[in-house]
N, C-alpha and C positions, 0 to 999 in steps of 0.2 A: 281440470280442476273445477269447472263451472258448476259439475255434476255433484263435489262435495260442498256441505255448506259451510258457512262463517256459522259461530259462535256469538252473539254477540249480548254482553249483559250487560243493561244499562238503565236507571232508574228514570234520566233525564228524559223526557218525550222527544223536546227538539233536538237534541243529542244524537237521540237514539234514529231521527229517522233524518240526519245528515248525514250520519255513518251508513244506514242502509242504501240513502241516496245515492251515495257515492260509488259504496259497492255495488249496487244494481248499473251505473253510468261504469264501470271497468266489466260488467257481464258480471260477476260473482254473486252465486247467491247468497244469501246470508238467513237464518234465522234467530232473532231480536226475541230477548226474555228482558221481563223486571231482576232484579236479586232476591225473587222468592222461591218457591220453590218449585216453579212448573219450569224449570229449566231442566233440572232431576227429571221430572216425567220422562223428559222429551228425547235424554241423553241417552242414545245407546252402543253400548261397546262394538257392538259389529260393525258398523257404518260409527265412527268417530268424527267427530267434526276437522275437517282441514287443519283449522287455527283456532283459536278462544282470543277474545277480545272483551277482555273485561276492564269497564267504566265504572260511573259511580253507580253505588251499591248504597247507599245513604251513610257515607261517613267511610271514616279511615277504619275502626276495627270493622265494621260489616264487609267492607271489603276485603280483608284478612281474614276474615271465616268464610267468604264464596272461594277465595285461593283454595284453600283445606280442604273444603268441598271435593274443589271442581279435580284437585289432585287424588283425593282419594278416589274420586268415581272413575280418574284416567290419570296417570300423571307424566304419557308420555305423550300426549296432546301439545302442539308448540301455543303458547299460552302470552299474548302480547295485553300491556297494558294503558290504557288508554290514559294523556295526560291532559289535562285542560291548561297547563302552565298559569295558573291560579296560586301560585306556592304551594303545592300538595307537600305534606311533611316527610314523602315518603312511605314503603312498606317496610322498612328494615330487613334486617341481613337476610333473615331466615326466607322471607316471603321473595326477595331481590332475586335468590338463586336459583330459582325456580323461574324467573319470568325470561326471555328469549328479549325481547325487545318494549321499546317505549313506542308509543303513537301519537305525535304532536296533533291536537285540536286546533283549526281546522284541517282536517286533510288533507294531503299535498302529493300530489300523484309519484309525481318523484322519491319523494321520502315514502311512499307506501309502497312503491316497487322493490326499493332498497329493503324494505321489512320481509317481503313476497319472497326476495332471492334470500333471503337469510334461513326465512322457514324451507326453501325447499334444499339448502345446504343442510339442514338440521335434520329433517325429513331422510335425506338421503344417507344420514350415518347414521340415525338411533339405533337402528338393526345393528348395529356393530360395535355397540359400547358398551355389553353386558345388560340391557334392561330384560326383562324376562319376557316380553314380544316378542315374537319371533315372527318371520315376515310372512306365513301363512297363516298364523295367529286369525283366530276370525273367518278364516275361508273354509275350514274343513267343512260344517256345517250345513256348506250351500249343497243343491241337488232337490231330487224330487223323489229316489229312491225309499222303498220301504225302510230300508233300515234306517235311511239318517229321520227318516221322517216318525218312524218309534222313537228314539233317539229324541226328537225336539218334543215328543210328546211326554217323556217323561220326565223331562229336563221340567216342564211346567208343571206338571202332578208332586214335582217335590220342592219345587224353591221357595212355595210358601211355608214351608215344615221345616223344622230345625233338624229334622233326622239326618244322621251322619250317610253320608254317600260313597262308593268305593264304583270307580271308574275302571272297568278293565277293558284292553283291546289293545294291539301291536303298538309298538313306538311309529309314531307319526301321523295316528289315524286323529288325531285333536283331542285328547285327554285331557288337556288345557284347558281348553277349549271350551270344554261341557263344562269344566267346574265352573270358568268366567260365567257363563250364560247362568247358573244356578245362582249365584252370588248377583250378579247385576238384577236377576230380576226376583229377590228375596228381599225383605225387609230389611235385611244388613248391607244393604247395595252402597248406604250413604257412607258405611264405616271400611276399613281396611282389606283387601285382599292380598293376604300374605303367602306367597308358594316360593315353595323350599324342597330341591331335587335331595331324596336321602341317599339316592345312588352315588350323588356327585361329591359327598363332602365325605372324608376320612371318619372310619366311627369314634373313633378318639375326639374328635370335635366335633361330632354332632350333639353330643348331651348340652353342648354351651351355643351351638344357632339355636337349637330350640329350648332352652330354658335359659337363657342367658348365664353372664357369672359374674360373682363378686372383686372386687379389685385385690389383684393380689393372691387368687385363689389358684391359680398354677401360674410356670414361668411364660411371660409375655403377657399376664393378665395385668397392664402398667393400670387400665380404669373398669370401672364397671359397667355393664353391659347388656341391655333387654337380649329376649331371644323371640323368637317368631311367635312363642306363644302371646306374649307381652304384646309387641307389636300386634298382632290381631285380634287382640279385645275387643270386641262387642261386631268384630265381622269374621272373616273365615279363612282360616287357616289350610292352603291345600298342601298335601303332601304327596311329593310325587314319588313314583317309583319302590313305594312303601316296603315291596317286598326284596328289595335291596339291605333293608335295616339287618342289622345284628341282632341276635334273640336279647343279651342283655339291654339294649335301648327298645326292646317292644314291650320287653316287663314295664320300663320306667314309663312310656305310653301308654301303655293300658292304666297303670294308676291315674295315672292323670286324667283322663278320659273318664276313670268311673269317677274320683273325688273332685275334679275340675280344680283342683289345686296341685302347685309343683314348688321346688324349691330350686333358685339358682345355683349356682356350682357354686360351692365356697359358702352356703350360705343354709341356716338352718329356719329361715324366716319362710313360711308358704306365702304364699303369694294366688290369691285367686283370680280366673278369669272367665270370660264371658264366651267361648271361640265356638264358630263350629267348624265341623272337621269333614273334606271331602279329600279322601284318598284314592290314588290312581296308580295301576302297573301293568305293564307287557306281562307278568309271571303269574302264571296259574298259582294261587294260594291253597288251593287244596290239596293240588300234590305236590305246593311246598309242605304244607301240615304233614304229612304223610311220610314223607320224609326228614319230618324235625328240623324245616326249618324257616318255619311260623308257626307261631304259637295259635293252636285256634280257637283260646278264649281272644283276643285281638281280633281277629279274622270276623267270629259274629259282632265284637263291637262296630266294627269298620262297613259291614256289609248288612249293615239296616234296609239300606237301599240301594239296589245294584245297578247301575248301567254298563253297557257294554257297547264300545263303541265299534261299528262294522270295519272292513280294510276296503282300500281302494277296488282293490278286483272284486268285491262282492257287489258291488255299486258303481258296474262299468257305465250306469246310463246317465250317471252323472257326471259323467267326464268335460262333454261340452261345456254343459256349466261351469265347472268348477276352470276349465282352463279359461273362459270369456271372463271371469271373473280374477282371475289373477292377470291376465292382461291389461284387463281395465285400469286393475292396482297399479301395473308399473307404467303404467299412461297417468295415472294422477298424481306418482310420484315423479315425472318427469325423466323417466328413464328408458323411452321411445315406447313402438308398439310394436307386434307383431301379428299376423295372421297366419292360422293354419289353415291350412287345406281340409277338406273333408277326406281324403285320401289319408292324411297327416292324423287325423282324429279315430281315425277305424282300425289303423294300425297302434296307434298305442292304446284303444281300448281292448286291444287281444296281450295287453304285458299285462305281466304279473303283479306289478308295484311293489314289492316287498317292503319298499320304503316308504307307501304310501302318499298320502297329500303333501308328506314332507317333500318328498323324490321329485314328485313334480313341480312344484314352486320352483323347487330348486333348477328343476331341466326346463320351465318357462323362463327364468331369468339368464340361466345360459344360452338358450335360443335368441334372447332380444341383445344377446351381445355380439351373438356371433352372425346375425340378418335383423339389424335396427329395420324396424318402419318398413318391413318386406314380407315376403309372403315362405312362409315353410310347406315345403311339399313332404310326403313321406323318405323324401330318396337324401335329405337333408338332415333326417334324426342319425343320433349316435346308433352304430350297428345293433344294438342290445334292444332298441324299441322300434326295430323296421320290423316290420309283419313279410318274410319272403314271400307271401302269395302275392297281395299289395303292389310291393314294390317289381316283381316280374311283369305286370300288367305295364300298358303301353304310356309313357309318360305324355299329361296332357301339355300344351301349349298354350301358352294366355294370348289367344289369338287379339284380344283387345290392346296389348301391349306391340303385339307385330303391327298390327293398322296404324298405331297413332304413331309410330315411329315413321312412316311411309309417308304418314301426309304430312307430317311435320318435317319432310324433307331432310332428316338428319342424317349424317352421310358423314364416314369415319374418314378424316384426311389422309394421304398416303403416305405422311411421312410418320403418322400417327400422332396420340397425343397422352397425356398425364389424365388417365379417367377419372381418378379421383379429384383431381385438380378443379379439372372442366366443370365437374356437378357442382364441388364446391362453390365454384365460384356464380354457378346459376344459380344454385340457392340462396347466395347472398344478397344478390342484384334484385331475386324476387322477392326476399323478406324485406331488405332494404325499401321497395317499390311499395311494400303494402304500412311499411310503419310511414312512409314521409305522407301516402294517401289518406291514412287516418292519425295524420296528426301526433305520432308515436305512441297513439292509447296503444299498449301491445296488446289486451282481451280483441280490441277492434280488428288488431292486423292477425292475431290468430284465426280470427272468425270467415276473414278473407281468406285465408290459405286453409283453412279446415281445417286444422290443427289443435290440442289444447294450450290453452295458454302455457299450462307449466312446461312444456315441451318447446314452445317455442321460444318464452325466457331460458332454457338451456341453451338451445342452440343461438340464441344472440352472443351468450356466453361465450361459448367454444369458437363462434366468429367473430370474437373482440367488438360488436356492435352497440355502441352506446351516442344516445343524441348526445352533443356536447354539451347540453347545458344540463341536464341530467346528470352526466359524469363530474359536473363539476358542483351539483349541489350538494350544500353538508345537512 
């Protein structure tokens, strides 16, 4: 985690650099804004901060419009707020449910580990709760290849332009992806980013996700209701998988698009708004037009500015990257590491990916389940990514692991023993060994055993180790 930074906004000076004190004295880096606005500058969606740590902001509403902010520009960042226990009046309900945890002034190591383990509880489910992240959200983009490197070049030639953008290229390749990087780094960065899959919702409900509807206006409408359009006034409305839609819901889009006005369901009031519009699909639109079934007065609205994102196989040289970089990830989220082999790395840049950057996040996180914190050879992937030539070649030997077993005398008993046991329980003796020598700072005792910390608060976890007075502070 040392590697991702703290968030920290804070108006107070002396405040601001006992909280960095502190977390520089635990390893953690942090970087310290006022509540203006060079914190925006500095925010960027690809690299997200760990945590947010928001203090005083000068006053109880200013600190309610950095919350808005700081959620609009990310709002699945775990977001802790600092209390001076001063009688603060509170943020009320709306602002409360948003926040993950409090932070008692002064800091207290204990109570700030208990916060640590909370974010990496949180951390380790958001992927799973419905927010529209998805856990390689961010990583497609990495590489050095021509095309993603077109790809980020035109990502910049358009984000200052309101021109509408139409993203095509395979499911999985980061379609998402592009639009986020468009939006973050566009003048509407401060305001909403609304995306809404039109493949995923029934077309009978999609005229009411996006244009919302009045109370009352079909059965089950018990209140009234924004729709995505509403929701992303005055930022950017992406729509995924566009050519999914139903011809009657691309008429009622195209109107909208030329008059920038819509009417909710049940309602004959327009309603104007501010949106701009970047749409994305696997499905060629031209021979859907051709086939009737896109309209291709829509098709030139949509495709002002076209990108097209490359597939995994076109951009094999990017592989190493992108795999060092998703392992990183599930090393910062505390969900062990692993190593490939270069053997391991040449056989799956000869796969196809059909499924793209998706496929592999997905096949890095099954690997680090099925050889935590170990090393993958190619003889180790699923049948479907072993390269036969590869793997016929003669398997190497970590001859550095045969030495150190010899001199370290370790000699298997003859009655045998519980190998899992055995590790276990040397791991514990040796983690135990490094928290009693620094005092239980864990950053300190991570640093001893080379580890990062969020890994090795897991594994304290999963071996019930807690200082007693720790476990017993509230």
């Amino acid at each position: 985690m040392a590697e991702v930074p703290i968030l920290v906004i804070e108006n107070d000076p002396e405040t601001a650099r006992h909280i960095a004190d502190t977390l520089a004295y635990l390893e953690l880096t942090s970087s310290v804004f006022g509540a203006g606005a060079a914190w925006k500058d500095a925010f960027d969606p690809l690299h997200p901060p760990y945590l947010i740590l928001l203090g005083d902001c000068g006053g109880i509403d200013a600190r309610r419009v950095a919350f808005r902010e700081l959620k609009n520009v990310d709002g699945y960042t775990p977001l802790i707020v600092v209390d001076r226990g001063d009688g603060d009046p509170g943020l009320g309900s709306e602002i409360e449910s948003g926040v993950l945890a409090h932070l008692r002034l002064p800091m207290r190591h204990a109570h700030f580990e208990k916060i640590l383990q909370k974010v990496e509880a949180y951390r380790e489910t958001r992927y799973q709760v419905g927010s529209p992240r998805n856990p390689e959200l961010f990583r497609n983009l990495v590489g050095s290849s021509k095309g993603i490197q077109r790809v980020r070049t035109m990502i910049e030639m358009v984000a200052k332009s309101d021109a509408n953008v139409l993203v095509t290229g395979e499911s999985g390749t980061g379609k998402e992806v592009v639009a986020r990087h468009i939006h973050h780094h566009s003048v509407r960065r401060s305001k909403p980013f609304v995306p809404i899959n039109c493949g995923a919702i029934p077309a009978d409900l999609l005229e009411s996700e996006l244009f919302g509807h009045e109370k009352g206006a079909f059965t089950g409408a018990i209140a009234s209701r924004q729709g995505r359009f509403e929701m992303a006034d005055g930022g950017t409305l992406f729509l995924d998988e566009i050519g999914d839609m139903s011809l009657s819901m691309q008429v009622k889009l195209l109107r909208v698009l030329q008059e920038r006005t819509f009417e909710r369901v049940g309602s004959n009031k327009s309603v104007a708004v501010n949106v701009r519009i970047i749409a994305a699909t696997h499905v060629h639109l031209e021979h859907a037009i051709e086939d009737g079934r896109f309209r291709e007065d829509l098709y030139y609205r949509l495709n002002v500015f076209p990108i097209e994102t490359p597939p995994l196989r076109d951009r094999a040289e990017d592989l190493p990257l992108l795999v060092n970089d998703l392992v990183e990830r599930l090393g910062h989220e505390g969900r062990g590491t692993i190593r490939l082999t270069p053997a391991c790395i040449e056989s799956l840049a000869t796969y196809s990916w059909p499924g793209n950057v998706r496929e592999l996040a997905n096949l890095i996180e099954r690997l680090s389940i099925l050889y935590p914190n170990g090393a993958v050879d190619v003889h180790d992937l699923p049948d479907k990514y072993r390269n036969a030539e590869i793997v016929s070649r003669p398997r190497e030997i970590d001859a550095t692991a045969v030495s150190y077993a010899e001199a370290a005398g370790v000699r298997l008993p003859r009655a045998g023993l519980d190998l899992k046991e055995h590790l276990t329980q040397i791991e514990s003796n040796l983690i135990i060994q490094a928290l009693e020598e620094e005092s239980w700072v864990v950053a300190h005792a991570a640093k001893r055993l080379q580890m990062g910390r969020t890994t090795l608060v897991e594994k304290m976890r999963k071996l019930g180790l807690n200082r007693q007075d720790e476990a017993s502070d509230s």
